[in-house]
C-alpha positions in Angstrom: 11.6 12.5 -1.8 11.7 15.5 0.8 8.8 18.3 -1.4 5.3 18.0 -1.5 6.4 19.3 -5.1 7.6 16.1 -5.8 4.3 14.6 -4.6 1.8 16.5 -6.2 2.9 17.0 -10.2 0.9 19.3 -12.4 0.5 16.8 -15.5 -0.9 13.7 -13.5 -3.1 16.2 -11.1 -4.7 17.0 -14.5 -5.0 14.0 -16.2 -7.1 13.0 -13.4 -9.2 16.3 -12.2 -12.8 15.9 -13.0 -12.9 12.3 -12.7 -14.5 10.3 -9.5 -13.2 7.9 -7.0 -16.0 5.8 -6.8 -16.2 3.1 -4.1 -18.3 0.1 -5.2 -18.9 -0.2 -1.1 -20.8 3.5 -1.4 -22.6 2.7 -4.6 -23.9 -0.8 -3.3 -25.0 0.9 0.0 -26.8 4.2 -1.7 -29.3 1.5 -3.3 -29.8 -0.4 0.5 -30.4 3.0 1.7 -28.0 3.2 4.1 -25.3 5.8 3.8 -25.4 9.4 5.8 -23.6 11.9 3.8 -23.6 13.5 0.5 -21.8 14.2 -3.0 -22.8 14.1 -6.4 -22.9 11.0 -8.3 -25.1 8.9 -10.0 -28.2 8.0 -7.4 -31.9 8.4 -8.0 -32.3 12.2 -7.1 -31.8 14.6 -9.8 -29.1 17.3 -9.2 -27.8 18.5 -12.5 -26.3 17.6 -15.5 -22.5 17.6 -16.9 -21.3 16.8 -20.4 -20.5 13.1 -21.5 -17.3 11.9 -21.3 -15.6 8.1 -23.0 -16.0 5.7 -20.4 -19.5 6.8 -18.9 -21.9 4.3 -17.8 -24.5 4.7 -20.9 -27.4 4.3 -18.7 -26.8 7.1 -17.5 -27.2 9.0 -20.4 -30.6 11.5 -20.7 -32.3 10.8 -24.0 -34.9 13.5 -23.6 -32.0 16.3 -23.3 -30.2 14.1 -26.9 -33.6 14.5 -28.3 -33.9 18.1 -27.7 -30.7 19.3 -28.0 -28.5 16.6 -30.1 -26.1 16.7 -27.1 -24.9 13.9 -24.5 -25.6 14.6 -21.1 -25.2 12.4 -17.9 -28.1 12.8 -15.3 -25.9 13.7 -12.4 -27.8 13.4 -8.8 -27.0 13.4 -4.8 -25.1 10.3 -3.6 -24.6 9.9 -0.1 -21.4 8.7 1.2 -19.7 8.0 4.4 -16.3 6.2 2.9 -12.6 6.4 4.4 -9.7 6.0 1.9 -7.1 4.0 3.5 -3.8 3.7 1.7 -1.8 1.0 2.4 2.2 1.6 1.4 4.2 -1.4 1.2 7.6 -0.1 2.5 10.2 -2.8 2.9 13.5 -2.2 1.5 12.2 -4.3 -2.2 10.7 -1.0 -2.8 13.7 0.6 -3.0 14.2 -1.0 -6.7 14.8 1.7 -9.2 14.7 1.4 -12.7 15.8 5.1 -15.1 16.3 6.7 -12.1 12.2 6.3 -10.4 12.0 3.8 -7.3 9.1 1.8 -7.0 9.0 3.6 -2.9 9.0 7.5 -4.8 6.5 6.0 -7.1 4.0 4.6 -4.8 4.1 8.3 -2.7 3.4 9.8 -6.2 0.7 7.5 -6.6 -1.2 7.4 -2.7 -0.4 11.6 -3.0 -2.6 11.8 -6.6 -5.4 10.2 -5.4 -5.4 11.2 -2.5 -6.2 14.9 -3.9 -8.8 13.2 -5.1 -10.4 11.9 -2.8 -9.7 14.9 -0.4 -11.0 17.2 -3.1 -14.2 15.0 -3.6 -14.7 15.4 0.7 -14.1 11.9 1.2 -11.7 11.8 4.4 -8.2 10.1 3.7 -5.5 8.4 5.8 -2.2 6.5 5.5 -0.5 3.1 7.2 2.6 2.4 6.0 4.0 -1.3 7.0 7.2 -2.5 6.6 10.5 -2.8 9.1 8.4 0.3 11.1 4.9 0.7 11.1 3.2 3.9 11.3 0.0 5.1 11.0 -1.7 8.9 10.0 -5.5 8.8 10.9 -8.1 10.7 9.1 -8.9 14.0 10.3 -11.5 16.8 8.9 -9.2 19.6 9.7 -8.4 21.7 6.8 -4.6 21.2 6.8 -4.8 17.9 6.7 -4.5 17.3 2.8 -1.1 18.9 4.5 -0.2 16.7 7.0 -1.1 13.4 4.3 1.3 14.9 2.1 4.1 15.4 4.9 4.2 12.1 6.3 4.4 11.0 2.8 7.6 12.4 2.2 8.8 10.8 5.8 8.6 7.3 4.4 11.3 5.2 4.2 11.8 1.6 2.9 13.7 -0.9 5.6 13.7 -4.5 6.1 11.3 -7.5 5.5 7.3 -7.9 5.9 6.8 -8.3 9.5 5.6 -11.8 10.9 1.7 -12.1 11.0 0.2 -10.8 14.1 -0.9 -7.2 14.9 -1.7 -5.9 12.0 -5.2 -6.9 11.2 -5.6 -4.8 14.3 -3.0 -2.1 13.5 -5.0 -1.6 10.3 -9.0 -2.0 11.7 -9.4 1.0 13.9 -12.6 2.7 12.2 -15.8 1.6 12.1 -16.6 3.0 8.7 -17.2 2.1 5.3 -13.1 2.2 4.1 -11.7 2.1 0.3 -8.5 0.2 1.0 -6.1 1.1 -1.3 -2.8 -0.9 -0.9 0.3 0.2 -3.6 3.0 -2.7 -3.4 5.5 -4.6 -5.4 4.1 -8.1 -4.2 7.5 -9.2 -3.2 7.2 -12.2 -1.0 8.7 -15.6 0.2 5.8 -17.4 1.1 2.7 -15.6 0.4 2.7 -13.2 3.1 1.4 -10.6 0.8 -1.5 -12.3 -0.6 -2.1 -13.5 3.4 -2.4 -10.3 4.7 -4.3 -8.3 2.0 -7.4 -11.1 2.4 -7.5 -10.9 5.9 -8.4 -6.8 5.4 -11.2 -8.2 2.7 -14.5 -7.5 5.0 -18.5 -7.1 4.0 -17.9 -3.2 4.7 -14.6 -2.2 2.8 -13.6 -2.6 -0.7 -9.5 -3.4 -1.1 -8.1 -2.3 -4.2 -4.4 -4.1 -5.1 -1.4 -1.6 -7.2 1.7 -3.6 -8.1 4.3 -1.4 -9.8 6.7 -3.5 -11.5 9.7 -2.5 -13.8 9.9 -2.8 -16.9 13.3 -5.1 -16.6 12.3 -7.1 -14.0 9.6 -8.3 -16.4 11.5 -8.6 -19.0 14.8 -9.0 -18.3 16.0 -7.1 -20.9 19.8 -6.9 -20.1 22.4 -7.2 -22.7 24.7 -9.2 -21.0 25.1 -11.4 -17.8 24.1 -9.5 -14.5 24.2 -9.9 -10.9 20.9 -9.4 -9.4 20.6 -8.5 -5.3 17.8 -9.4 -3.4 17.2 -6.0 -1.4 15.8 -7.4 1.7 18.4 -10.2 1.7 21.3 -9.0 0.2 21.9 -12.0 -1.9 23.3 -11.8 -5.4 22.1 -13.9 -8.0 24.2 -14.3 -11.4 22.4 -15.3 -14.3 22.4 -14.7 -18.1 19.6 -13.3 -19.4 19.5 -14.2 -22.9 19.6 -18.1 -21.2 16.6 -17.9 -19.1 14.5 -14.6 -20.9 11.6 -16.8 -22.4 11.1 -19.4 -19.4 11.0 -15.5 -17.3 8.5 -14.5 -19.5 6.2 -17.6 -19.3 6.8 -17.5 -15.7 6.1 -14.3 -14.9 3.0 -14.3 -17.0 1.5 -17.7 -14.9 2.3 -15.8 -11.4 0.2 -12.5 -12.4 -3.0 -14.7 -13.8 -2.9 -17.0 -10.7 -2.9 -13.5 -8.6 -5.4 -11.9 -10.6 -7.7 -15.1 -10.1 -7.1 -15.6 -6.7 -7.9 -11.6 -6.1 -10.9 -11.7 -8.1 -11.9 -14.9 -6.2 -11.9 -13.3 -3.1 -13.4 -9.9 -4.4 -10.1 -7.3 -4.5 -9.5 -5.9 -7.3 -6.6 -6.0 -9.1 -4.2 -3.5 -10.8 -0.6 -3.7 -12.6 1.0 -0.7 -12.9 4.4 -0.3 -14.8 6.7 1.5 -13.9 8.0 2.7 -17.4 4.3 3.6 -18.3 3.4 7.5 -17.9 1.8 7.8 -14.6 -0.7 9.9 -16.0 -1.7 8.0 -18.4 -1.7 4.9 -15.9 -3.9 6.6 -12.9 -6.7 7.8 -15.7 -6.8 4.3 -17.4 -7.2 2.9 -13.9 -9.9 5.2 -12.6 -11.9 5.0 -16.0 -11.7 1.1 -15.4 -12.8 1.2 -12.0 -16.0 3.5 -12.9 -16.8 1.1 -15.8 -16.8 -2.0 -13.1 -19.1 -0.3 -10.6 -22.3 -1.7 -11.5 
């Protein structure tokens, strides 16, 4: 993927224009009284109002303006914000699985690029770490052309190797001390639960981590037609197997490891998203943003 063209495509940008990233660290902090900056949102002084739309919280609803004009309207007010968007890209070579023609590596750019319009549109301030065989890092910047520069070093990424061994990269990852909206887009391909390790070490009082697995729709399923030989990308071993043999033991399988991660997330207060890849993206990014709004409290 070499064009911000690629990144940025017309029928998810709209899907998902007029809708809000909200951070459940902003909203929590507006009612303590402690953030700096501001946006509109839904906080305690009036601003204006803007049609409802499915999914709105209810209570925010003004029954005076219903009354008077037989029309829904959300109270929309001055939030203040002071939030960093962090996207995390998983980029070791598993990524590289592609399924009708889309990896799960062009997929999570797609993804990190979408929302990160966003977010940049919204004047929160975005920036990327990408960890995998190489590290690398893109740090937030308020310069103009750096919706740009995001998008550029997106199209740089490529997927090599293994998840490194634990050590630097709590501290590769905590350079800011702001308020952060970690979003981290990966397959959750691991051997020993290096994954799930290193995304609840990033879990602190002052970010919120959000989880994206993209999955295919065949390594669910397994819906081959005949015997296959399967390669582990970051191993290169092959595995034979016949699918129509071990499909239903898959199935129950696979369903087990995605509660017990979903629990465990939830336990530990990350939130927790599947993402097919199969699905329309478009259709995927709006369900997920109207499911996030409808969890902030």
């Amino acid at each position: 993927m070499t064009s911000y063209h690629d990144l940025i495509r017309p029928e998810v940008i709209n899907s998902i224009k007029g809708m809000e990233l909200i951070s459940r660290v902003v909203v929590d902090n507006f009612f303590h009284g402690l953030n700096t900056s501001r946006r509109i949102g839904s906080g305690q002084e009036f601003s204006q109002y803007r049609s409802y739309e499915p999914g709105d919280d209810l209570r925010l609803l003004d029954w005076k303006m219903l009354a008077r004009s037989s029309r829904y309207y959300i109270r929309q007010s001055e939030v203040d914000t002071n939030v960093t968007v962090k996207f995390v890209l998983d980029t070791t070579k598993s990524m590289e699985h592609l399924e009708d023609g889309v990896s799960k590596s062009n997929l999570s750019k797609v993804i990190a690029a979408s929302i990160g319009y966003l977010a940049h549109s919204q004047g929160d301030d975005i920036c990327l770490f990408t960890i995998g065989e190489e590290k690398t890092m893109l740090q937030p910047n308020m310069d103009k052309q750096y919706f740009n520069r995001f998008l550029y070093a997106l199209t740089q990424v490529e997927c090599k190797g293994k998840w490194p061994q634990p050590g630097n990269l709590e501290e590769f990852l905590h350079v800011r001390k702001s308020k952060e909206l970690i979003i981290f887009i990966t397959d959750f391909y691991e051997h020993d639960d290096e994954l799930l390790g290193f995304i609840t070490k990033q879990k602190t009082p002052r970010n919120e981590l959000v989880v994206i697995q993209l999955a295919g729709e065949r390594e669910l399923e397994l819906n081959y037609n005949r015997s296959v030989s399967l390669e582990d990308l970051e191993t290169g071993e092959l595995i034979r197997l016949n699918p129509e043999e071990i499909r239903k033991e898959h199935l129950k399988s696979i369903e087990r490891r995605h509660e017990k991660l979903r629990l465990t997330l939830i336990d530990r207060q990350v939130e927790y998203h599947l993402l097919r890849m199969n699905d329309k993206l478009e259709d995927s990014l709006s369900t997920f943003l109207k499911t996030r709004n409808r969890l902030m409290p």
